[in-house]
N, CA, C and O of each residue as an XYZ file, in Angstrom:
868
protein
N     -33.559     86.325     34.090
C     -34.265     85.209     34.723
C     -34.587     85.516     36.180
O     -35.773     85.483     36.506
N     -33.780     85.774     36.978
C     -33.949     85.889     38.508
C     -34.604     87.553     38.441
O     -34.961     87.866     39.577
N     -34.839     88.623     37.484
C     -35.597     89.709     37.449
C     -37.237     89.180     37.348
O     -38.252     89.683     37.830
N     -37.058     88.029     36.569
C     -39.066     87.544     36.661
C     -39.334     86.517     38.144
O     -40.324     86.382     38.864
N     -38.337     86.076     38.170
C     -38.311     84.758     39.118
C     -37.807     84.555     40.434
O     -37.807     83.456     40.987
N     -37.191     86.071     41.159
C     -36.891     86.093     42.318
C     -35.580     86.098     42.532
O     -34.817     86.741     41.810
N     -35.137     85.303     43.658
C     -33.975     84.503     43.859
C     -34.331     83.303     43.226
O     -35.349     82.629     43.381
N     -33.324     83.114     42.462
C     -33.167     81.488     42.099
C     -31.949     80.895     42.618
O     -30.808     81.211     42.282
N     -32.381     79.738     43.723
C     -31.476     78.742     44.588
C     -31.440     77.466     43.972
O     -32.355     76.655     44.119
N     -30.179     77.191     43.121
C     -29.878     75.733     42.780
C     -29.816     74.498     44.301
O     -28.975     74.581     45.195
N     -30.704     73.651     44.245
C     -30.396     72.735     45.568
C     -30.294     71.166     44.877
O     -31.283     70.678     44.329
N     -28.632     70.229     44.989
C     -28.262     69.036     44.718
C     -27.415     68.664     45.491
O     -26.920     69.487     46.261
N     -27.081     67.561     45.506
C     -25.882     66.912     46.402
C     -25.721     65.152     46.288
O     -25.914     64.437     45.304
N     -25.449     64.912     47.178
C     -24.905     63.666     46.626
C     -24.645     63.064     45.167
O     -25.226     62.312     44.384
N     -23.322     63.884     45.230
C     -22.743     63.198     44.097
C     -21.968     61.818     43.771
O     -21.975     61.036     42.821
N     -21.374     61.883     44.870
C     -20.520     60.493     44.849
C     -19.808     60.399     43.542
O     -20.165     59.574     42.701
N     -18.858     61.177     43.353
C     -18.254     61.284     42.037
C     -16.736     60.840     42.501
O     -16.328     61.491     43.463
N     -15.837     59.857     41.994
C     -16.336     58.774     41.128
C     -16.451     57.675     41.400
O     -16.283     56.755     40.600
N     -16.815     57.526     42.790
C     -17.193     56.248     43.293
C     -18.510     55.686     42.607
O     -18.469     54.525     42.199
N     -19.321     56.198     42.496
C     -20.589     55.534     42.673
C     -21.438     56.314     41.259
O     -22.502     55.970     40.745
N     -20.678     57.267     40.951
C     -20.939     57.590     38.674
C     -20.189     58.648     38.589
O     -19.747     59.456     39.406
N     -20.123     58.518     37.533
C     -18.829     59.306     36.870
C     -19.387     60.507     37.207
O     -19.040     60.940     38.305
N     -20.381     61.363     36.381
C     -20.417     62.562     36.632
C     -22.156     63.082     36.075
O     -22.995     62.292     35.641
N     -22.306     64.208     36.200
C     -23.180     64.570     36.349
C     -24.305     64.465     34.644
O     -24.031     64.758     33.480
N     -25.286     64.034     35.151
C     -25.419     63.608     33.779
C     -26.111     64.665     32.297
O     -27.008     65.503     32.395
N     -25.474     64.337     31.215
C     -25.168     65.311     30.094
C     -26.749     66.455     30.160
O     -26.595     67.669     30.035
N     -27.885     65.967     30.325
C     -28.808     66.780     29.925
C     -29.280     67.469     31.201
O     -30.247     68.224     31.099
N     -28.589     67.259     32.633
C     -28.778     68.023     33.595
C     -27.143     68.945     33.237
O     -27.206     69.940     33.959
N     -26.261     68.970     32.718
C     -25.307     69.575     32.631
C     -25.857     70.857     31.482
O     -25.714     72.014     31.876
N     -26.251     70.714     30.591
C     -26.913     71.425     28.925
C     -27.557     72.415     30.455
O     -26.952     73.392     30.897
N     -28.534     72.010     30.898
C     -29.283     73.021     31.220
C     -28.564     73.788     32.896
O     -29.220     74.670     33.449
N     -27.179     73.294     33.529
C     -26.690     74.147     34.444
C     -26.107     75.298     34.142
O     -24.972     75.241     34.616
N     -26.233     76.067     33.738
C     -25.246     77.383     33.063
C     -25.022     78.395     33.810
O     -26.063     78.891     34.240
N     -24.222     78.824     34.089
C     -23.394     80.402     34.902
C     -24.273     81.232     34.861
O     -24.921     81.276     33.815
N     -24.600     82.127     35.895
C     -25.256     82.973     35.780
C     -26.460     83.325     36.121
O     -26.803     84.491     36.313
N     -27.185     82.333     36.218
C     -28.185     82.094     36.264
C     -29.098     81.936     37.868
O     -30.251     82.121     38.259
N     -28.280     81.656     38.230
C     -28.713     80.974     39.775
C     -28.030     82.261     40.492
O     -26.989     82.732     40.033
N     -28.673     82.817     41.659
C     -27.518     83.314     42.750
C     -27.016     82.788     43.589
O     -26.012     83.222     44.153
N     -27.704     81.531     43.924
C     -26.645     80.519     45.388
C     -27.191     79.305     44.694
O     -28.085     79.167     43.859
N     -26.374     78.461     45.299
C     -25.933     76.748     45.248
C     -25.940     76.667     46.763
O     -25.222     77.222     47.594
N     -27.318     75.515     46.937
C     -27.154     74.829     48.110
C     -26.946     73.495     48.025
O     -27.748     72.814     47.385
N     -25.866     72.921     48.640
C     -25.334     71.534     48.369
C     -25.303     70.783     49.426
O     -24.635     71.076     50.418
N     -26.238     69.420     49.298
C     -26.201     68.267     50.910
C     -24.868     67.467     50.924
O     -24.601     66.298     51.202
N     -24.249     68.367     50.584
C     -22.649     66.616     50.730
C     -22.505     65.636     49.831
O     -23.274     65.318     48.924
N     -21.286     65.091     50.191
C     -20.883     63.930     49.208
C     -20.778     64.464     47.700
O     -21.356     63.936     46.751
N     -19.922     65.632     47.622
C     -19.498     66.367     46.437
C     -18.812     64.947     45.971
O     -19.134     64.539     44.855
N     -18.081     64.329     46.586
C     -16.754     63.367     46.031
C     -15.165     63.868     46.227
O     -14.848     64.792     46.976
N     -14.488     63.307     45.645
C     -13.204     63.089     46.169
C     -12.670     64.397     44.991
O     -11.529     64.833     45.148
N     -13.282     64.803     44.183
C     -12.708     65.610     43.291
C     -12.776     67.004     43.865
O     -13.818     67.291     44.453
N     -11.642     68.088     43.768
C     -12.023     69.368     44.225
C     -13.059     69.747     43.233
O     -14.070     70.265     43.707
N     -12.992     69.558     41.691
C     -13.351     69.933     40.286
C     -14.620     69.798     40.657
O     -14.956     69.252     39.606
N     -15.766     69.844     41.366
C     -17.039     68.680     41.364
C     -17.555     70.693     42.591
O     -18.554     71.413     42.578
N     -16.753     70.733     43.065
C     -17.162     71.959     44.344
C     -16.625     73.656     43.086
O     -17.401     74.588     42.873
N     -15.353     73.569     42.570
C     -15.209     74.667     41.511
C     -16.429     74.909     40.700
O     -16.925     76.034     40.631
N     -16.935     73.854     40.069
C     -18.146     73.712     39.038
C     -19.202     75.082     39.732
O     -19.659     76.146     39.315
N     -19.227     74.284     41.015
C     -20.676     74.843     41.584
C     -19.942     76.577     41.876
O     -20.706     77.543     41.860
N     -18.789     76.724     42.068
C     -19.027     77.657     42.507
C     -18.894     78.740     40.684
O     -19.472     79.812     40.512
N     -18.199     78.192     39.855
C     -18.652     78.690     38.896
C     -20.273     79.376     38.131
O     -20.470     80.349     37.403
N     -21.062     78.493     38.627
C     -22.155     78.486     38.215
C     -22.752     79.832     38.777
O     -23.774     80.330     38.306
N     -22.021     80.399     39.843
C     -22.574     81.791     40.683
C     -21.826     82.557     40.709
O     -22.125     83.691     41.082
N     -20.458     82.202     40.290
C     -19.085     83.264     40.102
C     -18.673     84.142     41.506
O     -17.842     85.050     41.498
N     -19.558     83.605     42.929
C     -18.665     84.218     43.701
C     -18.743     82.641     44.874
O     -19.826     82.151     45.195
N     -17.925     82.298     45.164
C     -17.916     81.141     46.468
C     -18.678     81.193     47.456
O     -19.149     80.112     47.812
N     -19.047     82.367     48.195
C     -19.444     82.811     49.360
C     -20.881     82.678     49.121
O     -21.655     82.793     50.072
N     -21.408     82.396     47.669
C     -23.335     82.336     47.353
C     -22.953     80.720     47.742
O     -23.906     80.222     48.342
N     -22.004     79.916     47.594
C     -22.279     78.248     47.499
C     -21.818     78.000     48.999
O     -20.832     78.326     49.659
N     -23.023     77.248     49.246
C     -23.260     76.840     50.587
C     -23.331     75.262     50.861
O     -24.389     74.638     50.938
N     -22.450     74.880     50.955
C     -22.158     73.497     51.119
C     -22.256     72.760     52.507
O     -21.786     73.530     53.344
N     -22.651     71.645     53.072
C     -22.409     71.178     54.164
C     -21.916     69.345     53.952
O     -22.174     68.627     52.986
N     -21.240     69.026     55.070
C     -20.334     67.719     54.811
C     -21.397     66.648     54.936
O     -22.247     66.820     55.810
N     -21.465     65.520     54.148
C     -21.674     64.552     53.786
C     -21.151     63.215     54.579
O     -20.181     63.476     55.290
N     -21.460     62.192     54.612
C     -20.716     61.153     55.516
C     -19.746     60.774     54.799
O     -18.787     60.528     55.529
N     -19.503     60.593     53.647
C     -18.474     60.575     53.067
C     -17.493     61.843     52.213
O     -16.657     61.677     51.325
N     -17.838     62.786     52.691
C     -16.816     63.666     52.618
C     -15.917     64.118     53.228
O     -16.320     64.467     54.338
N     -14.654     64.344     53.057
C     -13.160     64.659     53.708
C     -13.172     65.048     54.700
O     -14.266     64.964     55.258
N     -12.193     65.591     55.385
C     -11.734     66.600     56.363
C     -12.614     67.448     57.152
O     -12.100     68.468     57.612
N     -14.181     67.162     57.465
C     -15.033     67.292     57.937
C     -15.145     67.029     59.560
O     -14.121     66.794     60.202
N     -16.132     67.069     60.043
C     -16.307     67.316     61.120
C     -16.461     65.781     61.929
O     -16.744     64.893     61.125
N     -16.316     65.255     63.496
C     -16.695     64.117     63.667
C     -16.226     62.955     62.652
O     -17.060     62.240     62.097
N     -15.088     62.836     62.482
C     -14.523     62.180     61.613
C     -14.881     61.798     60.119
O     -14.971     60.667     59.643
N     -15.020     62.730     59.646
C     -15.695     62.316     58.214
C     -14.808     61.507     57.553
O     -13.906     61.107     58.289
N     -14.748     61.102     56.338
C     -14.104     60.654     55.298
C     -13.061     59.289     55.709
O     -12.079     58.983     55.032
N     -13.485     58.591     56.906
C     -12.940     57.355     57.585
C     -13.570     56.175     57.253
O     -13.083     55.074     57.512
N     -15.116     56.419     56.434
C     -15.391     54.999     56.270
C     -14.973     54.581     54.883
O     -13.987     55.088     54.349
N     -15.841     53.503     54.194
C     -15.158     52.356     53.054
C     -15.264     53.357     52.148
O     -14.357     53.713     51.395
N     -16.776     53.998     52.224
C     -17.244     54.813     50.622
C     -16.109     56.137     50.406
O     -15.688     56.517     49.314
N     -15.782     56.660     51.631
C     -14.432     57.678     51.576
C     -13.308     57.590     51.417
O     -12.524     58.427     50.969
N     -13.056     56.118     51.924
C     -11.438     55.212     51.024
C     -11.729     55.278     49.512
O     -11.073     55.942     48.709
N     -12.755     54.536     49.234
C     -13.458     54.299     47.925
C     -12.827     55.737     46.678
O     -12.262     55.763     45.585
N     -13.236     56.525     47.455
C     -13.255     58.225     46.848
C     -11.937     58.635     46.846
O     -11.535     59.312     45.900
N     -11.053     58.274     47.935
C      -9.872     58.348     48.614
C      -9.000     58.333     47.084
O      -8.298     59.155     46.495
N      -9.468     56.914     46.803
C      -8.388     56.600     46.175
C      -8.365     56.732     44.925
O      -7.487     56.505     44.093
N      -9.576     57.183     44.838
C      -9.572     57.804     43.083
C      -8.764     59.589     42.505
O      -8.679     60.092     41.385
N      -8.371     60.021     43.702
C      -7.878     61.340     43.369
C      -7.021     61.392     44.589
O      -7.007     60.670     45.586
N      -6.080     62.769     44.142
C      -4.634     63.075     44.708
C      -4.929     63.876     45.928
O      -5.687     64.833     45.767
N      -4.522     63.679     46.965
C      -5.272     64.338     48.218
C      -5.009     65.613     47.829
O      -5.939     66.306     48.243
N      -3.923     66.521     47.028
C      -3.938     67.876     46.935
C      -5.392     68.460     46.293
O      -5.992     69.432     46.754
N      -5.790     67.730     45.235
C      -6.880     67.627     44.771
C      -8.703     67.551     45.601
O      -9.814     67.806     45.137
N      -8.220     67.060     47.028
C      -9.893     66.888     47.360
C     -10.241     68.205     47.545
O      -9.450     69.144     47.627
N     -12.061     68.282     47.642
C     -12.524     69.413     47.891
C     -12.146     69.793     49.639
O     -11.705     68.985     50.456
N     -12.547     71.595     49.944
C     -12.532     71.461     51.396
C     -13.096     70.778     51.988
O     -13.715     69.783     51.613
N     -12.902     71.457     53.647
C     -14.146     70.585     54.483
C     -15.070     71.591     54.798
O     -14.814     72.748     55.132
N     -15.900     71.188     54.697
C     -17.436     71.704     54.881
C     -17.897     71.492     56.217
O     -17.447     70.475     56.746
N     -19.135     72.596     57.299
C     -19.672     72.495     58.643
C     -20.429     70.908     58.355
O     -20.428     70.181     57.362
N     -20.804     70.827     59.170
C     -21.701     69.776     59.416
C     -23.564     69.763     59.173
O     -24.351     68.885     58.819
N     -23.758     71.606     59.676
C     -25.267     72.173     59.920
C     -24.298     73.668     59.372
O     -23.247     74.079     59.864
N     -25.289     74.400     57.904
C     -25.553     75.574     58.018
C     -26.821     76.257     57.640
O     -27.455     75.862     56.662
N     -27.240     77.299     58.391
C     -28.347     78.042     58.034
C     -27.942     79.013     57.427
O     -26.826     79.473     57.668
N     -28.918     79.647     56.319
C     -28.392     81.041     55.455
C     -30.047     81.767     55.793
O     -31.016     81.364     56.437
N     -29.770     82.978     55.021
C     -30.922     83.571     55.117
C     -31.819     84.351     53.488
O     -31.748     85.513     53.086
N     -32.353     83.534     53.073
C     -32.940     83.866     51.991
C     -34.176     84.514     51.787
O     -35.146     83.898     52.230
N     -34.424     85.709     51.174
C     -35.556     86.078     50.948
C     -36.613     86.742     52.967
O     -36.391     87.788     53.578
N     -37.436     85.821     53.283
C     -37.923     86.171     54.276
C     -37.799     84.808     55.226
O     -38.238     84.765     56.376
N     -37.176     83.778     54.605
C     -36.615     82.171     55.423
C     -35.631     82.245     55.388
O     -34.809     82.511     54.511
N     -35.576     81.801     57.241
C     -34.624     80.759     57.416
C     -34.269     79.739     56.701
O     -35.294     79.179     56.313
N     -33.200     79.137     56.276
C     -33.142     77.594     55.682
C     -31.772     77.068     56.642
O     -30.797     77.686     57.069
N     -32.122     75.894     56.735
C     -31.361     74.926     57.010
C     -30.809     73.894     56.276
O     -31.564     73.332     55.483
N     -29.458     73.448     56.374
C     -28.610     72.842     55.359
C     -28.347     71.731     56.381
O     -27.956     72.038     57.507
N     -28.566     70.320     56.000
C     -27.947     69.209     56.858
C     -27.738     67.950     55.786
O     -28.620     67.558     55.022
N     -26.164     67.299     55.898
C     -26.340     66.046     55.175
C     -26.926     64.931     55.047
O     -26.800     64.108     54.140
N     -27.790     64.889     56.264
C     -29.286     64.001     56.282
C     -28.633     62.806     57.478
O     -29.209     62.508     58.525
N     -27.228     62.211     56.981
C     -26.918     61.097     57.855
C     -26.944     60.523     58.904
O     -27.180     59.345     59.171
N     -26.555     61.850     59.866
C     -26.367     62.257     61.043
C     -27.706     62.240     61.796
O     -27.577     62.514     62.990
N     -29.296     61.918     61.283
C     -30.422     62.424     61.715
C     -30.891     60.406     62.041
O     -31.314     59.529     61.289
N     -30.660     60.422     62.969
C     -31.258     58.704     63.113
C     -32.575     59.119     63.928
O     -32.752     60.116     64.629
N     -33.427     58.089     63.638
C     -33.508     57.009     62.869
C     -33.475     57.704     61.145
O     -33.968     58.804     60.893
N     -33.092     57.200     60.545
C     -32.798     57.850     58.718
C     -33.989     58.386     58.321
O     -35.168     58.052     58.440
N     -33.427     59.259     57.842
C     -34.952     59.876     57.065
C     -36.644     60.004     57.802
O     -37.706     60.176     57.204
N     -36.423     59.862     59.143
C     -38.088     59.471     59.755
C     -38.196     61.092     60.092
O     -37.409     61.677     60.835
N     -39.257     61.674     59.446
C     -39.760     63.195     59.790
C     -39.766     63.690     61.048
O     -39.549     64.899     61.134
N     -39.992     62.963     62.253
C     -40.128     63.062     63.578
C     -38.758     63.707     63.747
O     -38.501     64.826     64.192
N     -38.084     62.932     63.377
C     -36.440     63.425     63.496
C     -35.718     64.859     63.269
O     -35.104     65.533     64.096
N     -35.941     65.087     62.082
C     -36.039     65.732     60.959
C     -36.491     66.869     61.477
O     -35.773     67.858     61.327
N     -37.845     67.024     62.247
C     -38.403     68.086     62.886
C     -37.798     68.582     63.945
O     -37.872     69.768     64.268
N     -37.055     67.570     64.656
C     -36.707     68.091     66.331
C     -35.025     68.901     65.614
O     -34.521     69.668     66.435
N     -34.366     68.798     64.504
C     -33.363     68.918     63.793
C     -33.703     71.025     63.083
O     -33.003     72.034     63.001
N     -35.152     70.658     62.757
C     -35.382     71.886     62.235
C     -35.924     73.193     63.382
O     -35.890     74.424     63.363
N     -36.339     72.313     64.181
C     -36.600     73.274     65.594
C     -35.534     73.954     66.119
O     -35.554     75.171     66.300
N     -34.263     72.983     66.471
C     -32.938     73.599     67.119
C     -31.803     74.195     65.983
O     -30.716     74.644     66.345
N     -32.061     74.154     65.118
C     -31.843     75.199     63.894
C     -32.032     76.314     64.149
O     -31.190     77.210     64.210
N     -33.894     76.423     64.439
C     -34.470     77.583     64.568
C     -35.325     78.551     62.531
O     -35.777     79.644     62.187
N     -35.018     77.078     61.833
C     -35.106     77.286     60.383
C     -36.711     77.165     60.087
O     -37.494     76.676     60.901
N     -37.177     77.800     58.510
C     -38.664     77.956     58.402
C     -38.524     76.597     57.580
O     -39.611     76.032     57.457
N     -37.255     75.817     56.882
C     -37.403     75.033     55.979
C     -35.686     74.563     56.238
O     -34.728     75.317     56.412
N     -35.705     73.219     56.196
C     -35.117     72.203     56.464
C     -34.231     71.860     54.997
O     -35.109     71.463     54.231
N     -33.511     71.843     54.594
C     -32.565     70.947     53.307
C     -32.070     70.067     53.547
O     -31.021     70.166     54.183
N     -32.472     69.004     53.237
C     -31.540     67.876     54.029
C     -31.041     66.433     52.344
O     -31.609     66.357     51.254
N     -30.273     65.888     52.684
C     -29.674     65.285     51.921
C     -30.022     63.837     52.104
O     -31.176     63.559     52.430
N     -29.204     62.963     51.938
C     -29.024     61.359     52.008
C     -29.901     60.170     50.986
O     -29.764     59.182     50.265
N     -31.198     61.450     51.754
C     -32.497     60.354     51.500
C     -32.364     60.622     49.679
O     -31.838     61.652     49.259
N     -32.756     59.858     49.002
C     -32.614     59.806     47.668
C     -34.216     60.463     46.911
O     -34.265     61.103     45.861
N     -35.545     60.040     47.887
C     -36.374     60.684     47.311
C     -36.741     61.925     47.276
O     -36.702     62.495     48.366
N     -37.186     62.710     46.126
C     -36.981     64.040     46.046
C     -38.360     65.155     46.573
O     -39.486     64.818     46.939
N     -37.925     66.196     46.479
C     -39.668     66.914     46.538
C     -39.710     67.728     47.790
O     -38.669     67.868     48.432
N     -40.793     68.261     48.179
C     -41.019     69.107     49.075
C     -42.236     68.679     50.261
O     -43.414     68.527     49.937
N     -41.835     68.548     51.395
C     -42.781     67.734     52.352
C     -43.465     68.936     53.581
O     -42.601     69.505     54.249
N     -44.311     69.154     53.751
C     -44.783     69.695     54.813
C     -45.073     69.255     56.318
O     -46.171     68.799     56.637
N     -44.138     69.401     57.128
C     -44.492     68.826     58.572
C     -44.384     69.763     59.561
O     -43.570     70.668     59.743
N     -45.505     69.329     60.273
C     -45.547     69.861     61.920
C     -44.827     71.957     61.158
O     -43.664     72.345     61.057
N     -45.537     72.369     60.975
C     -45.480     73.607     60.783
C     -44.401     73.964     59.961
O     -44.553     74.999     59.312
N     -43.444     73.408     59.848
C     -41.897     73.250     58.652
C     -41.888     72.717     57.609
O     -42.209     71.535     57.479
N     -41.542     73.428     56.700
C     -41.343     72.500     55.263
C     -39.741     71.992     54.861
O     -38.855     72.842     54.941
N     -39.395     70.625     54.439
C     -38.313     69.993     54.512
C     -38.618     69.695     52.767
O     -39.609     69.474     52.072
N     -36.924     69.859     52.525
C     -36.634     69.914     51.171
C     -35.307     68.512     50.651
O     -34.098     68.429     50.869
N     -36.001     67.866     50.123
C     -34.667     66.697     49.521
C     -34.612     66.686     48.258
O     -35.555     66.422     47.513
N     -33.140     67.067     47.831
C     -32.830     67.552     46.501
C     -32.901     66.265     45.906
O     -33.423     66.180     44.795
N     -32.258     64.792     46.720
C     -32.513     63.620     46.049
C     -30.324     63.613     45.474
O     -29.357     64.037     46.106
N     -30.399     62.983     44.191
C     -28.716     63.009     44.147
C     -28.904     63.332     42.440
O     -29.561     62.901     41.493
N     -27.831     64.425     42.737
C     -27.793     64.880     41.325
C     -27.549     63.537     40.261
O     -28.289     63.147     39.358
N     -26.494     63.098     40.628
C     -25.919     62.195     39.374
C     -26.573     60.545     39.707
O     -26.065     59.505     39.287
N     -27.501     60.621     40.347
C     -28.132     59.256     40.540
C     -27.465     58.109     41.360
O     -27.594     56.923     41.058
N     -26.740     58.565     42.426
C     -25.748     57.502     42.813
C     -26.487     56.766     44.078
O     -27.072     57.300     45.021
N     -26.324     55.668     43.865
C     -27.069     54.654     44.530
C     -27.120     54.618     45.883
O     -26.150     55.311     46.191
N     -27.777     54.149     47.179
C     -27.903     54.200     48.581
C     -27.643     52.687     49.212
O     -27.518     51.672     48.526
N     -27.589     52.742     50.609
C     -27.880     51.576     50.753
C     -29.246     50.923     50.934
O     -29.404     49.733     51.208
N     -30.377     51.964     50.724
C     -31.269     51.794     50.956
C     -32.276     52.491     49.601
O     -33.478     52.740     49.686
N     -31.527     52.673     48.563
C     -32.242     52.478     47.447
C     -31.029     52.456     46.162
O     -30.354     53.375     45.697
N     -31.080     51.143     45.864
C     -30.294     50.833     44.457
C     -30.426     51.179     43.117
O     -29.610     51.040     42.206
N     -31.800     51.753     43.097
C     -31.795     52.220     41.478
C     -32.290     54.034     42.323
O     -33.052     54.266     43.261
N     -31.604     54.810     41.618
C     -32.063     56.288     41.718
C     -32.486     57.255     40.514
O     -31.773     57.251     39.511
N     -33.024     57.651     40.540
C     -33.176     58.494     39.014
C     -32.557     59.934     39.471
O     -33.130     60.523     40.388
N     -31.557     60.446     38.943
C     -30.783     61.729     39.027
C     -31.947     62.635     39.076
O     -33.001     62.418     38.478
N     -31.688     63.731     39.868
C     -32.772     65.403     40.630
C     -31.380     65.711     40.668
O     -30.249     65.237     40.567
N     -32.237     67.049     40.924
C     -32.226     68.770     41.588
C     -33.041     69.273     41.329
O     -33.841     69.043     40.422
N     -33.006     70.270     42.258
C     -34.416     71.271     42.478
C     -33.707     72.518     42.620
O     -32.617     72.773     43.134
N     -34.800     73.428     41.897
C     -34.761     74.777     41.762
C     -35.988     75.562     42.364
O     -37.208     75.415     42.294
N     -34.955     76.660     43.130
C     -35.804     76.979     44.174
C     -36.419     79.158     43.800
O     -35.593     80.066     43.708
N     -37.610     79.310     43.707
C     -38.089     80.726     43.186
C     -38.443     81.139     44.550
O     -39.526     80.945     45.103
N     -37.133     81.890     45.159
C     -38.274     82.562     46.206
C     -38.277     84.270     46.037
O     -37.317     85.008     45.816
N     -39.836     84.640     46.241
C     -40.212     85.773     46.007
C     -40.511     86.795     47.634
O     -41.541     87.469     47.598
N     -39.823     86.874     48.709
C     -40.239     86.949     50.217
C     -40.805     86.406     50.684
O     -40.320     85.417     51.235
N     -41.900     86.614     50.767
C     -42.592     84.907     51.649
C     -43.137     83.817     50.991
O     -43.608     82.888     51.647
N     -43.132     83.808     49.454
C     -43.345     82.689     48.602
C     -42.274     82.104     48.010
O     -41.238     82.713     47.745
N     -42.479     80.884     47.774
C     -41.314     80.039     46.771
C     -42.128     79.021     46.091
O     -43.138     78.414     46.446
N     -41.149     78.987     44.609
C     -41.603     78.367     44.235
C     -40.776     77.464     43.852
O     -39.893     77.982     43.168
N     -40.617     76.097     44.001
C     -39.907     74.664     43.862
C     -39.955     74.031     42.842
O     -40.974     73.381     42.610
N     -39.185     74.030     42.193
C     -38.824     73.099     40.748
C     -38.583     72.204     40.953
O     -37.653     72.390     41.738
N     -38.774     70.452     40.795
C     -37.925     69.675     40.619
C     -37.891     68.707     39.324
O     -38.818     68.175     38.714
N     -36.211     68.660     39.080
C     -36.250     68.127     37.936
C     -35.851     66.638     38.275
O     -35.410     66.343     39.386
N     -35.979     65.960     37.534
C     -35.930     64.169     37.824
C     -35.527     63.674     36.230
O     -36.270     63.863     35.267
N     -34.715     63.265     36.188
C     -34.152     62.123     35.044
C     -34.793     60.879     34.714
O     -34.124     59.922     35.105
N     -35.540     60.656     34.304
C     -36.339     59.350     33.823
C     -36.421     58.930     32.823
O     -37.219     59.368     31.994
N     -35.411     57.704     32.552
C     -35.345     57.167     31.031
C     -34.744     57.768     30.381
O     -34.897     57.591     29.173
N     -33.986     58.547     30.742
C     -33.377     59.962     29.827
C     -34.052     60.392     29.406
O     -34.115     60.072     28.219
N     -35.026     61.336     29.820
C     -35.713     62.557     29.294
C     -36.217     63.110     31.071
O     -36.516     62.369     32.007
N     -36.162     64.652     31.054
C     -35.883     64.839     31.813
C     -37.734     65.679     32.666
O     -38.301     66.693     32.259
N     -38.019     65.096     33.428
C     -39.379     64.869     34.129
C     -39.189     66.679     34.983
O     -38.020     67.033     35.136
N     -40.076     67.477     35.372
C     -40.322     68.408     35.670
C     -41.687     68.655     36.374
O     -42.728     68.447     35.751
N     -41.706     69.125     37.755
C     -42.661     69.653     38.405
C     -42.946     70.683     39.158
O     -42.226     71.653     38.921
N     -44.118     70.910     40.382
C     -43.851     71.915     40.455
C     -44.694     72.334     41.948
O     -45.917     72.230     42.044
N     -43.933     72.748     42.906
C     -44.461     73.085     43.837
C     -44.392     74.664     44.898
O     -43.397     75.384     44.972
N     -45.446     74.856     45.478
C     -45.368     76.386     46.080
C     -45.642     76.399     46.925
O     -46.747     75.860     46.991
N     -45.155     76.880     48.260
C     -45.195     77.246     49.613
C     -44.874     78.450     50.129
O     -43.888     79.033     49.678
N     -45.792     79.139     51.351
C     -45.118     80.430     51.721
C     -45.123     80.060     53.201
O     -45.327     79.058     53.887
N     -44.777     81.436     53.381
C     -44.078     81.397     54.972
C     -44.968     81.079     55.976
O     -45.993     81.753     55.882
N     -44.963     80.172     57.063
C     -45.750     79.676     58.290
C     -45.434     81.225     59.202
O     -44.454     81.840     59.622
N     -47.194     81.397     59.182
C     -47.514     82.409     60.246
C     -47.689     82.483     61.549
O     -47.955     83.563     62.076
């Protein structure tokens, strides 16, 4: 697969497992399989389970491809993470020996011929407004932005940067959007092209599209 298709980068996050749904749902699970992917990029809010961060790193068989960054409700994180209700919430569903680590706050990796940037979205006020978002991807120094929180999915082009929201794997709700339809996106990059998968859960059957961008000259 990754001999026709490049690098292939799994990108999901917000799980909120098991606060906010049990787990990841069955026909995005059928199609996650080992092997397949070389990195896992993850926006936070794995959940209170370590089991939820093992998965992912299974899926690539070495830890060091899964690139995780902390979530507002994830643990032992940076700037006090895991202090508000939704992290009690999580708290108390599993054995603290059990939570996952703590994760940076901001990481960049280097894929293909991009920069990328990894951020849990929260931290970017005003929420989700691109303006933001941009001054975030500038002091990065990234060609493309990953950012989390926001629930809608897809690939956006701004001010010379392209910003990526995986959306929430297992569909777990916001305060600012109550119904979600479960994503992830799969990412083909070929050096200065990529190509963007995203999959979306709708009605239970599972929605697929498709987008391509190359590198800003």
């Amino acid at each position: 697969m990754a001999a026709n298709f490049g690098e292939l980068i799994l990108l999901l996050g917000d799980h909120h497992t098991p606060s906010r749904n049990h787990a990841i749902p069955e026909p995005f699970q059928r199609m996650l399989v080992p092997n397949k992917m070389q990195h896992v990029i993850c926006t936070g809010n794995i959940g209170g389970d370590a089991a939820e961060y093992e998965r992912l790193k299974e899926l690539v068989g070495n830890g060091s491809c899964v690139h995780c960054v902390a979530g507002e409700y994830d643990f032992g994180g940076p700037s006090g993470f895991g202090i508000g209700a939704g992290a009690s919430a999580d708290r108390s569903n599993v054995a603290l020996n059990n939570m996952p680590p703590s994760f940076p706050e901001t990481k960049v990796i280097q894929l293909g011929s991009f920069r990328i940037g990894i951020i849990g979205g929260h931290q970017v006020v005003p929420w989700g407004e691109m303006s933001a978002l941009a001054m975030v991807r500038r002091r990065l120094n990234v060609d493309v932005l990953v950012c989390g929180w926001r629930r809608k999915t897809g690939v956006v082009e701004y001010e010379g940067g392209y910003y990526i929201f995986p959306g929430s794997i297992t569909g777990a709700y916001s305060a600012h959007d109550p119904r979600v339809n479960p994503s992830f996106l799969l990412l083909a990059v070929q050096g200065t092209n990529v190509v963007c998968y995203v999959y979306e859960l709708i009605n239970g059957e599972v929605d697929v599209s498709k987008t391509e961008f190359s590198k800003q000259k």
